[in-house]
Structure formats: structure tokens, C-alpha cells
C-alpha positions, 0 to 999 in steps of 0.5 A: 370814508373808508369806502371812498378810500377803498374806491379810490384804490381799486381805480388807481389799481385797475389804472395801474393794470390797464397800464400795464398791461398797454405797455406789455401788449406795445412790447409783444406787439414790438419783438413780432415786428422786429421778428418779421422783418427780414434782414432785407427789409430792414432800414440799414441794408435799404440804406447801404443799397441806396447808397451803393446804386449812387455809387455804381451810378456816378462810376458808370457815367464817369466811365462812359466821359472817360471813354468818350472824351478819348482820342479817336484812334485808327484800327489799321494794322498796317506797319508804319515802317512798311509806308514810310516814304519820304517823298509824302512831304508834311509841313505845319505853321509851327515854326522850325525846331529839330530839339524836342525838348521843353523850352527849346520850340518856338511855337507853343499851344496852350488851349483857350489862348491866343494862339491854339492852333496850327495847320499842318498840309501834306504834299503828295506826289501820284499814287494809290490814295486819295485822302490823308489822315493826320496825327499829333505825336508825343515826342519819343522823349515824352513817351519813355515810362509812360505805357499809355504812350507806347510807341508800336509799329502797327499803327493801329496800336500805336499810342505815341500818335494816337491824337487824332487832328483830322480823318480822311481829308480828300487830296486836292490835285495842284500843279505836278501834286496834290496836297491836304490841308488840316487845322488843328486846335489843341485840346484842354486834355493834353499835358505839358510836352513837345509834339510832332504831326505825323500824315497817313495817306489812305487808299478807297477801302481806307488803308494807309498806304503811305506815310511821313512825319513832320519831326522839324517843326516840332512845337509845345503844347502847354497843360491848360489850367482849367476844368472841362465842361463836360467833367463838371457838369458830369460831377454835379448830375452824379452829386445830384442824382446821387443825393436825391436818391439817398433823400428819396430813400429816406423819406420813403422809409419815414412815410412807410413807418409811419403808416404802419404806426 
């Protein structure tokens, strides 16, 4: 009996150790582990990484929308003051209205209703060009404290009539004159304010040689109340891109540590 006990003692000791000793060789084998990987291998900074790329991901394509969807501009440097003639004659279908003020023109745009669009013609005696490009203007009134509707001379740095309506339309000849037609349908990127059309008249080569302004039919243009396609789809791809990234990252650090188990 005392022999069994002896026995039986002895085992549970040797299990005692072979325990021990698991758990030392788990706990060495642990600190090596933690002592080899380098601080850029370790699961927060591949983490932080994946979550910037998101980030640098979804700015990048909001930027490029940005840039693309912004008015087209002309890069003359030709002086407007130095082409204005009053005898280039810009008329539109908006109705007749000298006060730009909110409430006070009868013709009012709003993107996606009824009525969304004008067309605006220019009249040109003979001369140097042959096509007109035509402009949409904030009136001066709705470009004070706004720098990104600054009002310059040169017209290529002009932001008050940086909306582009139509580019380098041929001039028809008619009956002592010759005239250009442009329709022009408002976008859903424009704030609430009072506009004018502006027509510059283009030589071959391309440089606005004349000029006049349409500032008696002033007309309103309502902020459409609604999201562009383009922002949205933009919105959702960078939510998706971004999130498959970060699951991506962890599923793959999930099957590399338990590989390595």
C-alpha cells in the first residue's frame, strides 16, 4: 500500500513537471516571438497603415470629383475692357430685368424643373471672328466677399464669369449680320444668386477679340436641393473600397497568426 502511494506520488509529480516545464518552454517561446517582431510587423501599425491608405484612398478620388466637376475656364489673357464693343449684341429668353437682386427677375432656373434652361444669341456685325463662346456671370452683387468669384479683367482669370454655357460656336452669316445661338440648362452645383450671360467672340487662332454683356436680362438661378450622382456614387466606392481594405487586413493577419500556431 505504501508502495502504490509512493507511486502514485511520484506520477503526479512528473505531471506536475512535464506541466511546468510546457508551460515555461510556451512562455520562452512567447518573449522570443514578441522580441523578433519588429515594430512594423506588429498588428496596430499594419492596422494604422491600412487605415491611412483608406483615407489617402477616398481624399484622392474626392479631389479628382472636385476637379472634374469644375466650370471649365478660358486661359486668355486678353483684357475684357480692352474687347468690350457695344455693337456685339447678346440677347437670351430670360425675361427683361436691370435689378440683380434675389426676387426681383422674373426668370428663374432651378436644375431638374420646369424650367432649366435658356438660350442666349449673340449678333455680330463683320469683323476678325468667326465663333462666339458664351459665359454665365454672377452678378457683381453676389461676388463681394466671395474670392472664388473674383472679379479680374483678364479674362482668363476671371472667376465672376467663369461658368462656362457654350465654347466656340460658329457664327452663322444672316442678313447684314451674323448670330450664334447657345442653349444653356443650369446645373445642380450652383448657389442661389442672380446671373448674367456674357458672349466673347473668337478669332481662327482662338483669341477673344470682342465682347459685350447681357446685364438687362438678368435672370435667378435657385440651389437645386438634391445630391449629384457623381458625389454619391463617389461616397459609396470610397466607403466600399475602404472597408474592404480594412477587413481584408484583418483576415489576413487572422490566417497568418494562425499559421504560425
Amino acid at each position: 500500500e505504501r508502495r502504490g502511494r509512493r507511486t502514485k506520488s511520484n506520477a503526479q509529480r512528473r505531471d506536475t513537471d512535464v506541466t511546468r516545464g510546457r508551460e515555461r518552454a510556451q512562455r520562452v517561446r512567447e518573449s522570443k516571438a514578441t522580441m523578433a517582431t519588429p515594430w512594423y510587423k506588429s498588428d496596430a501599425f499594419k492596422v494604422s497603415m491600412l487605415a491611412v491608405v483608406g483615407v489617402a484612398v477616398m481624399m484622392s478620388i474626392a479631389m479628382s470629383l472636385a476637379f472634374t466637376l469644375g466650370a471649365p475656364k478660358p486661359y486668355s489673357k486678353v483684357l475684357y475692357t480692352s474687347i468690350e464693343d457695344p455693337s456685339l449684341t447678346v440677347e437670351s429668353t430670360a425675361k427683361d430685368c436691370s435689378t440683380p437682386e434675389i426676387g426681383a427677375c422674373p426668370t428663374v432656373l432651378m436644375y431638374g424643373s420646369s424650367l432649366d434652361t435658356l438660350t442666349v444669341s449673340a449678333t455680330a456685325p463683320a469683323g476678325n471672328f468667326s465663333a462666339m463662346t458664351f459665359q454665365v456671370c454672377y452678378a457683381d452683387a453676389y461676388t463681394k466677399g466671395r474670392p472664388w468669384r473674383s472679379t479680374k479683367d483678364v479674362i482668363g482669370r476671371d472667376k465672376q464669369c467663369g461658368i462656362s454655357a457654350c465654347k466656340s460656336v460658329p457664327l452663322q452669316e444672316g442678313t447684314g449680320a451674323r448670330t450664334a445661338t447657345c442653349d444653356y440648362t443650369v446645373g445642380d452645383d450652383l448657389g442661389t444668386a442672380v446671373y448674367y450671360f456674357r458672349a466673347l467672340g473668337e478669332n481662327d487662332k482662338g483669341d477673344y477679340v470682342v465682347g459685350n454683356t447681357a446685364k438687362d436680362q438678368y435672370f435667378q438661378i435657385n440651389t437645386y436641393n438634391g445630391r449629384t450622382t457623381s458625389i454619391i456614387a463617389g461616397v459609396v466606392a470610397c466607403s466600399v473600397f475602404a472597408w474592404g481594405i480594412l477587413i481584408g487586413g484583418l483576415i489576413y493577419e487572422y490566417v497568418m497568426v494562425k499559421k504560425q500556431e
